[in-house]
C-alpha positions in Angstrom: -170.0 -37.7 13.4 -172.1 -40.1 12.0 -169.3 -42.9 12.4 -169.2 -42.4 15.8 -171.8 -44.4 17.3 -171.3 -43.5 20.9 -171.3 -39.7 20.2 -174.2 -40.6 17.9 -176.2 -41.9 20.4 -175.7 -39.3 22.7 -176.5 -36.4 20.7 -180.0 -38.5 19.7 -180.6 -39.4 23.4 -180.3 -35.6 24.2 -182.1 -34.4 21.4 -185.2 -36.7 22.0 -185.8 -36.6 25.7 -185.0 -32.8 25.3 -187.8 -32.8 22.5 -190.3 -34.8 24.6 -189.2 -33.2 27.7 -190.2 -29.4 25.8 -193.2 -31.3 24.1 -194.8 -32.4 27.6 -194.7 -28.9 28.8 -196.0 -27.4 26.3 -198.7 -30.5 25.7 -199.6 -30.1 29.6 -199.8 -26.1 29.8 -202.7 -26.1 27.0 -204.0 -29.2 29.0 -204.6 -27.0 32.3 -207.3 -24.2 32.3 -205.8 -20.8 32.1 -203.4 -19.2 29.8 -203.1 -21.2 27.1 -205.9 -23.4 27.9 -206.9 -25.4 25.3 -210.5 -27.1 25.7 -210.2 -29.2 22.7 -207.2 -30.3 23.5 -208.5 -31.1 27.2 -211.0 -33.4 26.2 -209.3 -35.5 23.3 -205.6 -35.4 23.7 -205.5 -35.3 27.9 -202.8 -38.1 28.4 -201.7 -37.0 32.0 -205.2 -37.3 33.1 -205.1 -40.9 31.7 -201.8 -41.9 33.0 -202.9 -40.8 36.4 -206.1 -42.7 36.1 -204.2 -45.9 34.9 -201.6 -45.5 37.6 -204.6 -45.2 40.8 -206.5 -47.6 39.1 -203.5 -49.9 39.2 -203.0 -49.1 42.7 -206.3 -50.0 43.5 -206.1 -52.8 42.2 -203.3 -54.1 44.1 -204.4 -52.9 47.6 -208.0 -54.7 47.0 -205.9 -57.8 46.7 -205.3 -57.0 50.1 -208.9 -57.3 51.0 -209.3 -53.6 51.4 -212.3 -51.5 49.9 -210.6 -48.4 47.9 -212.6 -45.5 46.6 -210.9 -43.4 43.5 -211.4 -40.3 42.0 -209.4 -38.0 39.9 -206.6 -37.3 41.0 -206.9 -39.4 44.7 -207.1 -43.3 45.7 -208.6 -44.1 49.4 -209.1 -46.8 51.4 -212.0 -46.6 53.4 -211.9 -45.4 56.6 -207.9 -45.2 56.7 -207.0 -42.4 54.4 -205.3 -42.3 50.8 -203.0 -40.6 48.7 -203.3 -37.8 46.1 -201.3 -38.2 42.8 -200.4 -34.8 41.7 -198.7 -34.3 38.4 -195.2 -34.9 39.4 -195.6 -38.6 40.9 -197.2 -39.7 37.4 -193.4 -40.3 36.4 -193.9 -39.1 32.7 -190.6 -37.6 32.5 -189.1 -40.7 33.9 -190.8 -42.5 31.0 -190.1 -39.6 28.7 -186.3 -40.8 29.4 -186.9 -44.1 28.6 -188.2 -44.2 25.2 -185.5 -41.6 24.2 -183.1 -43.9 25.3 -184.8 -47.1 23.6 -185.4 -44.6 20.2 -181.9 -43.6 19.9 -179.8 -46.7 21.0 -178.5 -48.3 17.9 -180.9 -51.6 17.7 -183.0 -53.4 15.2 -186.6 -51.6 15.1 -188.0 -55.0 16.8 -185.7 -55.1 19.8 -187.1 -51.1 20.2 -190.1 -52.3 20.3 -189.9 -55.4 22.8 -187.7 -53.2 24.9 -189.6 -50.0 24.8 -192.8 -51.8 25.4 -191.4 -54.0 28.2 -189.6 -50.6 30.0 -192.5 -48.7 29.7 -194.9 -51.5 31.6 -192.4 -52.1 34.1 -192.3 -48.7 35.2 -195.5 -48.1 34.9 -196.4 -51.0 37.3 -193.5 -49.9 39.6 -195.3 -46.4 40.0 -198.9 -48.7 40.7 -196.7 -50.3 43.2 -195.6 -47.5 44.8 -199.2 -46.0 45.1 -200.5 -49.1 46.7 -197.3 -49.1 49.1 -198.4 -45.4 50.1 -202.3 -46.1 50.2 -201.2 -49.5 52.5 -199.3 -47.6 54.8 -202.0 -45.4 56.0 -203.6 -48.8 57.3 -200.9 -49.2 59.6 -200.7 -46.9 62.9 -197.7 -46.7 63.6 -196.9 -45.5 59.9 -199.3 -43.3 59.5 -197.9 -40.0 60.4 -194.5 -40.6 59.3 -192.9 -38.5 56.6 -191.7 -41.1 53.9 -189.6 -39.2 50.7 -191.5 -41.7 48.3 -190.7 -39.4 45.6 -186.9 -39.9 46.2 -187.6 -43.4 47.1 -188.8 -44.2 43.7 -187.0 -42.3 41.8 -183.6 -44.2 43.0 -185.6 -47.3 42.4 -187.2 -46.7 39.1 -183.7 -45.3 37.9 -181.7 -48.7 39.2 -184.3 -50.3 37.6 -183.9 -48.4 34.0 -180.1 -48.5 34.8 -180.2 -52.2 35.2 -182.9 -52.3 31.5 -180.2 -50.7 29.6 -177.5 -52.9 30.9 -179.5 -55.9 29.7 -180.6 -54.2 26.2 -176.8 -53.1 25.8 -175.6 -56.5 26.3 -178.6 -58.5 24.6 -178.2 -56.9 21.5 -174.5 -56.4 21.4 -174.5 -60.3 21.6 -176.6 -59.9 18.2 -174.6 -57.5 16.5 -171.5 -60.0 17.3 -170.4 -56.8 19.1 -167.8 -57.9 22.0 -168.8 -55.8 25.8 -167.4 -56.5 29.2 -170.6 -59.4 29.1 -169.8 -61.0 26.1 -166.1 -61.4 26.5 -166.7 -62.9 29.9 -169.0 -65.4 28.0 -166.5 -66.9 25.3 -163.6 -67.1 28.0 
């Protein structure tokens, strides 16, 4: 099995993003109070509260280069006197960017390209989900938006997954040319 790199992959790819996939669950059910609750582990190791933070923050960021005032708490980013958005667990994305570093892990490339790629993916969809916050916040500034029902989660997700389709295209091809290894990209290169 070993010699076959593309089943190699695949098996990897599975086996990490089911790992982080089962790991995030488990991390996030001792991260919120009841059952399994774990205090200590709320106040050291509480990344989803962080990503969330980083994510609004980002957000606000973007629509006060709009010129608006924003107000942020936990889990919600406002403008003032237009309404906001509330970022509940589901549009942090970590699943999303539980994908892409399994891909980046288990794709056959030097331990640098990893890095510059994993990095890189991990920023841009991070910033795509600030976007998408600021986008949402934005929209309640305008009045003929405002009580429309937008499927920004579906929205995204075809975006952020174009996106990743389109970073695994380029990492495929990038370090194929490397490897000396000839794809579609390549061949259409030397001809």
């Amino acid at each position: 099995m070993k010699n076959n790199v593309p089943l190699w992959f695949a098996v990897k790819l599975l086996v990490l993003f089911g790992g982080m996939y089962a790991a995030n669950h488990i991390l996030t059910g001792l991260l919120v109070p009841g059952g399994y609750y774990s205090l200590w582990m709320d106040n050291n190791l509480d990344y989803v509260s962080a990503l969330r933070h980083l994510m609004l923050k980002g957000g606000a960021l973007i629509v006060s280069a709009f010129g608006y005032e924003t107000k942020l708490s936990d889990y919600t980013l406002r403008i003032q006197g237009y309404g906001g958005v509330r970022m509940v667990y589901s549009c942090i994305g970590i699943n999303i960017l539980c994908f892409w570093v399994a891909f980046v892990a288990a794709f056959p490339a030097r331990l640098k390209d990893k890095w510059i790629y994993g990095i890189g993916g991990l920023a841009a969809i991070t910033i795509l989900n600030m976007l998408r916050v600021a986008i949402l916040v934005l929209i309640k500034t305008i009045p003929s938006l405002q009580h429309k029902q937008i499927d920004h989660h579906l929205i995204f997700n075809i975006t952020v997954y174009a996106f990743i389709f389109l970073m695994m295209v380029r990492m495929i091809n990038n370090v194929s040319k490397k490897a000396g290894i000839n794809t579609p990209d390549t061949q259409q290169i030397k001809q």
